[in-house]
C-alpha positions in Angstrom: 2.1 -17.7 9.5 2.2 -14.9 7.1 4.6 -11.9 8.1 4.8 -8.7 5.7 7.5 -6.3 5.8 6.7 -2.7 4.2 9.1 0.0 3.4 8.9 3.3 1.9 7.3 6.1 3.7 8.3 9.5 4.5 8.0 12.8 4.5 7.2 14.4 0.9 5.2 17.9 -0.3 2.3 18.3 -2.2 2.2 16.6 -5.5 5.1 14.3 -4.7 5.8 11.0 -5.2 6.4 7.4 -2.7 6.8 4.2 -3.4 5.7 1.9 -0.8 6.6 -1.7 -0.8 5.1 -5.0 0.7 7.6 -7.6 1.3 5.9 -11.2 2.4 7.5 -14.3 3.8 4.7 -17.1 3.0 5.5 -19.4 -0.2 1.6 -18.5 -0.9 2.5 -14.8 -1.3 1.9 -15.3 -5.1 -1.6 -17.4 -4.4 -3.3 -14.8 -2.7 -5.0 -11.0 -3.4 -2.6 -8.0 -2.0 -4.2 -5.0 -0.2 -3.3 -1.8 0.8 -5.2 0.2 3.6 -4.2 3.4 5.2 -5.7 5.0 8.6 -5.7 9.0 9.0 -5.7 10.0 13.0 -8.6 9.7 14.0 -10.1 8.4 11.0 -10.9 4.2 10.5 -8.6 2.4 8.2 -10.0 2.1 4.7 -9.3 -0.2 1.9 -7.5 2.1 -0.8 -6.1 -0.6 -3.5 -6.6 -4.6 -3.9 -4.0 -6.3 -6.7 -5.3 -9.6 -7.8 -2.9 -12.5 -8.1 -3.6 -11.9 -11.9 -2.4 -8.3 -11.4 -6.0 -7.0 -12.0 -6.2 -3.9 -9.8 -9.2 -1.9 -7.4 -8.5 1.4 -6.3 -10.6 3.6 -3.9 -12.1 6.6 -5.7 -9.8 9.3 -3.9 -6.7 7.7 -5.3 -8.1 6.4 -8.4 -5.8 7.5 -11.1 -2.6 9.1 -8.8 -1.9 5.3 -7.0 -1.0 2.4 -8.9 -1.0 -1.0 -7.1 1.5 -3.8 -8.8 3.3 -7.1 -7.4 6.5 -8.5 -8.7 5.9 -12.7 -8.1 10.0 -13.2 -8.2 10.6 -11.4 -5.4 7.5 -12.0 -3.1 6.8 -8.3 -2.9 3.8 -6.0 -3.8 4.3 -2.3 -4.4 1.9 0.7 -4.3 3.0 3.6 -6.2 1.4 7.2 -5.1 2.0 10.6 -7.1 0.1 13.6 -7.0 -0.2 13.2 -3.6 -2.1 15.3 -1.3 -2.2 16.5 2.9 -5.3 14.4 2.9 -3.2 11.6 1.9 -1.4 11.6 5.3 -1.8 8.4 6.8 -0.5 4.9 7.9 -0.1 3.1 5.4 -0.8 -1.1 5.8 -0.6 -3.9 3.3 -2.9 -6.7 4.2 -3.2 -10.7 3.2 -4.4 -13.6 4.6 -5.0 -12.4 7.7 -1.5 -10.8 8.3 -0.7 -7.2 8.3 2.3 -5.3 7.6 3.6 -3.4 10.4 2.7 0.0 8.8 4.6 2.4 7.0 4.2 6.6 7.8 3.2 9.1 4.7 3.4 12.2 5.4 2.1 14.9 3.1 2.8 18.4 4.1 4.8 21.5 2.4 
């Protein structure tokens, strides 16, 4: 069973920066696609970046050039890097493979 740990959310202001990161247990972690949803309250979750094993990257078109998706194969962890971010980009943040989901991870935008 995959399990995925993710890390680095919190509170930041307009145009800041985070740095989320996906940490997974299975010894396929480097085999399979990563992807990174995020669900808004009251909104459904949507896919917002996919990072191929070949580190080919997808992004949604609302964080198409501020988020950039990456994976690091020696240490079994996928990142997500956000800048420029914006209130509307307040959200729980979830990486996704292979039928597991991380736990979640909390951006807040807000000055």
């Amino acid at each position: 069973q995959v399990q995925l740990v993710e890390s680095g959310g919190g509170l930041v202001q307009p145009g800041g920066s985070l740095k989320l990161s996906c940490l997974g247990s299975s010894s396929d972690f480097n085999l399979n696609a990563m992807h990174w949803y995020r669900q808004a309250p009251g909104k459904q979750r949507e896919l917002v970046a996919q990072i191929n094993t070949y580190g080919r990257t997808w992004y949604a078109d609302s964080v198409r050039g501020r988020f950039t998706g990456s994976r690091d194969p020696a240490k079994n962890t996928a990142y997500l890097e956000m800048n420029s971010l914006k209130p509307e980009d307040t959200a729980v943040y979830y990486c996704y493979q292979g039928g597991a989901w991380g736990q979640g991870t909390q951006v807040t935008v807000s000055s």
